[in-house]
N, C-alpha and C positions, 0 to 999 in steps of 0.2 A: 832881261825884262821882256814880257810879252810881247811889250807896244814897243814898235821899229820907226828911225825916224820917216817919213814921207809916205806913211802908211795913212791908207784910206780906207777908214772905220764905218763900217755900215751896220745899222740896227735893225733887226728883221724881226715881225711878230706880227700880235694883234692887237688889241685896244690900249693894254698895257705901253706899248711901244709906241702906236700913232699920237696918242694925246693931241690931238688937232694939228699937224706937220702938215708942212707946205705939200701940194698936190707933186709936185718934183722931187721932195726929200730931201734937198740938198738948201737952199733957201731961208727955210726955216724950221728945226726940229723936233719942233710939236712943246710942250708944255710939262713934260715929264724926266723921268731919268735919263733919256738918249743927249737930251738938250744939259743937264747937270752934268755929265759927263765929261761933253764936248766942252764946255763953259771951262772947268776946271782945272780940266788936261791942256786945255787950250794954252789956257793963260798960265800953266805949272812948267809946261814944254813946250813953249814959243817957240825954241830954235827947233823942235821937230818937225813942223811945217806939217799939223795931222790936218788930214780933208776928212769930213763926216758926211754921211747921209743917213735918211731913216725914213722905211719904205713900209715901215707899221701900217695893216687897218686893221680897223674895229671890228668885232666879228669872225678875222677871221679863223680856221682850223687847221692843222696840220694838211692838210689835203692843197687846200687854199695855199699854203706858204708852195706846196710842193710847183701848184700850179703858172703858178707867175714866177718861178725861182730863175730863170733864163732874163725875159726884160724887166724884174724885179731886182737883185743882187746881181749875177752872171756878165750880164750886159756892161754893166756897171764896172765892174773888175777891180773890186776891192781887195785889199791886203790880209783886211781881218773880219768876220763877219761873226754878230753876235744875237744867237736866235731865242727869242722866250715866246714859246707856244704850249698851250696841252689845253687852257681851262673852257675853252668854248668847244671841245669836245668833249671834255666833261659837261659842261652846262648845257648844251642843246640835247643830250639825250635824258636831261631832267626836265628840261621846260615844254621840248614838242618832241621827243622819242626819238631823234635824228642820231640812232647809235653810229658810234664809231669805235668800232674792236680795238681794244688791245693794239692787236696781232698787225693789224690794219695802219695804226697810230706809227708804230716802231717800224712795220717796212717803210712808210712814207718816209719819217724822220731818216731814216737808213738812206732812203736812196737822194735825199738833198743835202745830207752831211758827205755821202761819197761826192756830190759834184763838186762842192764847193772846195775840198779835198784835192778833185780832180785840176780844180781851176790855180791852184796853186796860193790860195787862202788857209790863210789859218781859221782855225775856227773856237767860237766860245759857247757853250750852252748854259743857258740858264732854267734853272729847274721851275717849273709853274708852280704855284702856290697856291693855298687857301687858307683862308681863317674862318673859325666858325661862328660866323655873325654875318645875316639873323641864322637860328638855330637849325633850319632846313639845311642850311651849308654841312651839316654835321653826317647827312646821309653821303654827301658828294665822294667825301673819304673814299669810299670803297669803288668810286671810278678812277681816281685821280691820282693815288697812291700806286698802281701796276703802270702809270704814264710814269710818275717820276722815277720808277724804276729801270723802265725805259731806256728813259732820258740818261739816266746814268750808266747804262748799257752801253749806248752808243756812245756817249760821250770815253767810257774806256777803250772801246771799240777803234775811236778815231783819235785818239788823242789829242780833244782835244781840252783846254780848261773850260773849269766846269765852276760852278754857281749855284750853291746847297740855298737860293731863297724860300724852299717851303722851312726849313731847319734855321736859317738867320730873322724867317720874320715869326714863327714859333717864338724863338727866345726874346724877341723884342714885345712879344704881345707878353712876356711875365714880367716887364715893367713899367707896363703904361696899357690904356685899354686898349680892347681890340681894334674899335673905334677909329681910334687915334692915327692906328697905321691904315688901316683898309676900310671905310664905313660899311662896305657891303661885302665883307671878305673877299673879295675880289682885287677890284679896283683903289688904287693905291692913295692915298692922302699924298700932300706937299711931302710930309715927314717919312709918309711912306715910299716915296719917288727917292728922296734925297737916300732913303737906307740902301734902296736898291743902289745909285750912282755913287756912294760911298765903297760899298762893298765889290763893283766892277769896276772902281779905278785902285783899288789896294790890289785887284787877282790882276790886273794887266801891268801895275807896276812895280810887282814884286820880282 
C-alpha cells in the first residue's frame, strides 16, 4: 500500500486544493477533496495515526508551488506529498496573456518533484483537468493537453503515482452533465471533489 502507517500526507496546489483551509494547513483542510480524503482514511485507518496538511492557494501556478516549496511542503517534512497544479497556467495566458511555456511549466515541475524526491517523500501527481463548459474552455485544450503530458513525464520520470483526473472526469461527464461535476469546467462541484477523493484514496490504498 502506498499510505505507510505515521505518514504525514500533505496536499500541495492551487484553488482546487485550498478550498478555504486554514491559514496553517494543518487546522483545517479547506472544504474540498484534501479534507474527504483525510476524513475517510481517517476513520478507515485509525490505527495508522496519518497527520494531514494542505498548503493549497487560489491562483496559484506552477512557478508559485515552485516558489514557496521549502516553507510550504519542505519545512514541513512530510512522508507523502500530493501535487495538482497546471490549470492557471493554462488560464492566465487566456484571460491576461501571462504565457507560461510548455518547456518552462515541466523544468519547474522537474525541479520540485527532484526535491521532494530529495527530501525522502514520496510523491503523487495528479493530472489537471478540464471540462468544456462554458464553450470558450474548448480553445484551452491545446494549452492544457502538452501540461498533462508533462505531468506524466515526470510523474514516469520520478516514480511516482500518478492520477489520470483529466481521463477519470472525461468519463464521468458521459454520465451525468458537465455541470454536475465542474459548473465552470474548472472548479470542482461537492460530487466533483468527492470523485477526485474517491479515486486518491483507491491509488494510495491499493
Amino acid at each position: 500500500m502506498f499510505l505507510k502507517p505515521d505518514d504525514h500526507v500533505l496536499f500541495y496546489g492551487d484553488s482546487i486544493t485550498d478550498v478555504g483551509r486554514s491559514p496553517d494547513g494543518t487546522s483545517h483542510l479547506g472544504g474540498g477533496y484534501a479534507f474527504l480524503c483525510a476524513a475517510f482514511l481517517g476513520a478507515r485507518f485509525s490505527e495508522m495515526n496519518l497527520r494531514w496538511s494542505n498548503t493549497g492557494i487560489s491562483g496559484n501556478r506552477v512557478g508559485d508551488l515552485e516558489e514557496r516549496l521549502q516553507t510550504d511542503v519542505l519545512d514541513r517534512k512530510p512522508n507523502l506529498v500530493s501535487i495538482l497544479i497546471g490549470i492557471n497556467d493554462t488560464w492566465r495566458s487566456f484571460d491576461s496573456g501571462e504565457k507560461s511555456p510548455v518547456a518552462d511549466f515541466q523544468n519547474s515541475y522537474r525541479r520540485i518533484a527532484g526535491a521532494i524526491q530529495e527530501s525522502g517523500a514520496r510523491l503523487m501527481i495528479l493530472e489537471p483537468f478540464l471540462l468544456p463548459i462554458p464553450d470558450d474552455r474548448r480553445a484551452w485544450r491545446e494549452d492544457l493537453d502538452p501540461r498533462i503530458f508533462a505531468c506524466r513525464e515526470i510523474a514516469r520520470e520520478f516514480g511516482a503515482h500518478y492520477l489520470p483526473l483529466d481521463g477519470i472526469f472525461a468519463a464521468a461527464a458521459c454520465r451525468q452533465s458537465l455541470a454536475y461535476w465542474a459548473p465552470d469546467g474548472v472548479h470542482p462541484s461537492a460530487a466533483g471533489h468527492a470523485l477526485i477523493a474517491q479515486n486518491w484514496i483507491d491509488a494510495v490504498t491499493s
